[in-house]
N, C-alpha and C positions, 0 to 999 in steps of 0.2 A: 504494500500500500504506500502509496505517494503521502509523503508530509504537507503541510498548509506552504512551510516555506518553498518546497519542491515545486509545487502546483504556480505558487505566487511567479518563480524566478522562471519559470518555464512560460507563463502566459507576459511576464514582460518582457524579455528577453523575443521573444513573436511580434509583441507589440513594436517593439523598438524596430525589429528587421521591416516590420511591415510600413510604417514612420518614412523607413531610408527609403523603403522603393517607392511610396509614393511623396516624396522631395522631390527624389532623382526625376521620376516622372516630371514632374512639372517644371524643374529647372531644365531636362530637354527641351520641352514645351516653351522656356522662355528664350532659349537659345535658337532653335526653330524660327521666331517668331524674329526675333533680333536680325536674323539672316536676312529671314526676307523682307525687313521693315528697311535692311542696307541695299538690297535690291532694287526695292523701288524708290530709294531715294537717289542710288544712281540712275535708274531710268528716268525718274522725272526730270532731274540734271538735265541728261542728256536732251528730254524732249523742250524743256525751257530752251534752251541754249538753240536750238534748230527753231524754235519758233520765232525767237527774237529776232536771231539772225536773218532769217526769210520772211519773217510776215511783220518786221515791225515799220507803221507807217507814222509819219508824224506829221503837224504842222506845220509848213516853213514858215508861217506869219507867227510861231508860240519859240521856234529854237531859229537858229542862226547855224548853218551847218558847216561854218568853220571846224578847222580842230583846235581843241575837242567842241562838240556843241557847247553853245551860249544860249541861253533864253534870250529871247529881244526884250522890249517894255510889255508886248503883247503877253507875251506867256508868264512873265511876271504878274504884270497883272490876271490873267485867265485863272491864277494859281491862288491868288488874293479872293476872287470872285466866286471861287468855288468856295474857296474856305480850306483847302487842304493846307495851306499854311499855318490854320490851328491846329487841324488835326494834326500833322506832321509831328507841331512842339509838343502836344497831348500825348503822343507816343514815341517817339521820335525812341526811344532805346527799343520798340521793338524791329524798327526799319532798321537799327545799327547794327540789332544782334542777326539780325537775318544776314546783311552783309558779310559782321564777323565769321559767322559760322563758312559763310563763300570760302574764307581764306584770301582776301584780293591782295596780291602782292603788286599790281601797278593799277595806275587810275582807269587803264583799258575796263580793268577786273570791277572796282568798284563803281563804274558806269552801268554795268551789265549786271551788275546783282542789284543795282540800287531799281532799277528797271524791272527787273524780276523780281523784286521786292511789291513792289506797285500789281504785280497779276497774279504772286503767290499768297498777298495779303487782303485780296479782292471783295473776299465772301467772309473780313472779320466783321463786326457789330459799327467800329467805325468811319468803316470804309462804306457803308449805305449810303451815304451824302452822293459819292458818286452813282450809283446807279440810279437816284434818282433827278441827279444833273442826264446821266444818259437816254434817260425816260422819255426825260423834256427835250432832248437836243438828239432826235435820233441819226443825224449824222455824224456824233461821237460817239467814239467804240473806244473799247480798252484798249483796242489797237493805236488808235490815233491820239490816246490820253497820257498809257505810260510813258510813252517818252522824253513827254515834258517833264511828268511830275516825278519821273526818276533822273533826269540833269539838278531837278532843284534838291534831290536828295541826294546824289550824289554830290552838290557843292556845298553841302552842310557838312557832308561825311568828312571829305575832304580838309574842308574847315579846320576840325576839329582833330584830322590824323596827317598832322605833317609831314611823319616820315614817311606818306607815302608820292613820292617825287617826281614817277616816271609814268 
């Protein structure tokens, strides 16, 4: 006959085995997940970066297409008119940490994420101003918006990160 202790040390000692397998279980589970969460964040990468490049259209009356773009008065102003100049300073660390996270090692870099900041932060709660300037003005599209209001984000970025030079 089995003692009280025996029985005890046998059902924990089970207990515990059965604990590790279902950890393990689920830390596969978060590992799995992790994978492919880096998957698609390089596909999205990739599909931003080809959008931008092939489909991005702008105002010539809002940027000045010297290099690098300049906003005229027009897009200064346009930028005033909407209001995204409040919204900008309202958040303005979420537009810098999405750059950061880019990695932009020259201002080519911090153009092009400040720009894809504006269509990857499209559908937050304070970015509705715009779709509902787009409502009203239906011949502005994202297409033809980010790239003003990612020059004015991109010259705040800048601003503010010297060492970035080239």
């Amino acid at each position: 006959m089995f003692s009280p202790f025996q029985i005890i040390s046998t059902i924990g000692i089970v207990s515990v085995l059965g604990a590790f397998i279902y950890i393990g279980r689920k830390l596969q589970i978060l590992d799995n997940l992790k994978e492919t969460s880096d998957k698609t964040k390089i596909n999205l990468d990739v599909v931003c970066k080809y959008l931008m490049k092939n489909h991005t259209k702008f105002d010539p009356s809002e940027l000045q297409t010297f290099s690098p773009f300049q906003l005229t008065e027009k897009g200064k102003n346009f930028i005033k008119e909407i209001g995204f100049d409040n919204v900008f300073e309202k958040n303005k660390e979420v537009f810098f940490r999405f750059i950061d996270n880019e990695n932009p090692k020259l201002k080519f870099d911090v153009e092009n994420s400040s720009i894809k900041s504006v269509v990857t932060l499209y559908d937050e709660p304070y970015m509705e101003f715009l779709k509902i300037y787009q409502y009203n003005n239906p011949s502005r599209s994202l297409e033809n918006i980010s790239p003003t209001l990612g020059v004015y984000i991109r010259d705040k970025y800048l601003e503010e990160h010297p060492e970035i030079t080239q």
